[in-house]
N, C-alpha and C positions, 0 to 999 in steps of 0.2 A: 439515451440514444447512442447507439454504435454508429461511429464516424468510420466513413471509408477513405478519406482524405488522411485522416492522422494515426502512424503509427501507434499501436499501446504503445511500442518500446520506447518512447517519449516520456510516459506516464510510471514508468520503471525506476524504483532506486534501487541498486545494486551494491551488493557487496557490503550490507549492513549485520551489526552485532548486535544481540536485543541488548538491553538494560534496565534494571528496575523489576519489580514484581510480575509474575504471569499474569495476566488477564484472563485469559480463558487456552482454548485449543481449539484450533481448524483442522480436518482431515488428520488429526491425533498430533498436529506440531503444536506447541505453544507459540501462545500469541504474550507475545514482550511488552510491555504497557512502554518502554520509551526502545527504538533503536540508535544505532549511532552510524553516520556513513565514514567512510575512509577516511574523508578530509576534518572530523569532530563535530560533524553537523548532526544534532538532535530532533528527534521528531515521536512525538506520541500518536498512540495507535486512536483514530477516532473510527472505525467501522469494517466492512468486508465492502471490499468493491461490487460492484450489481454485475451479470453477466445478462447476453439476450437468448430469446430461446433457443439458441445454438452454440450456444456458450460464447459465446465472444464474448469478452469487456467491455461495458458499457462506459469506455472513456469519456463521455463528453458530461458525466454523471461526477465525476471527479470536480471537486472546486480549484480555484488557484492557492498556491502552496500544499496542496494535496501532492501525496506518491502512492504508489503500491508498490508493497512488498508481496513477496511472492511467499505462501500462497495467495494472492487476492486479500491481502491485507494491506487498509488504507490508514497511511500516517499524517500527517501533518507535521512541520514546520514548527518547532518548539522555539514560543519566544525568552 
């Protein structure tokens, strides 16, 4: 479900470096099996975010500890 209440930019980590082996490629970028955000925080890749048929971001399809990275790739929370 696309929420009109909640920003994606909410649902955004920014300013990540990949790390560890490629996983695959979206839209020809590789996809990082771990990234890291600015402050040393870890998170592994678990899927491709959903969009609706308009493309918008199916934010409410995101679990908690979930991010996307941009492209529309979804990490999680590395414990």
């Amino acid at each position: 479900m696309v929420s009109r209440n909640i920003p994606h930019e909410y649902f955004l980590l920014d300013a990540t470096k990949a790390d560890g082996p490629v996983v695959g490629h979206l839209r020809a970028k590789p996809i990082g099996s771990v990234v890291i955000d600015p402050n040393g925080g870890r998170y592994r890749f678990v899927g491709v975010a959903a969009r609706d048929d308009r493309g918008r971001l199916e934010v409410m399809s995101i679990k908690p500890g979930e991010w996307i990275v941009a492209p529309d790739l979804v990490y999680e929370k590395a414990a």
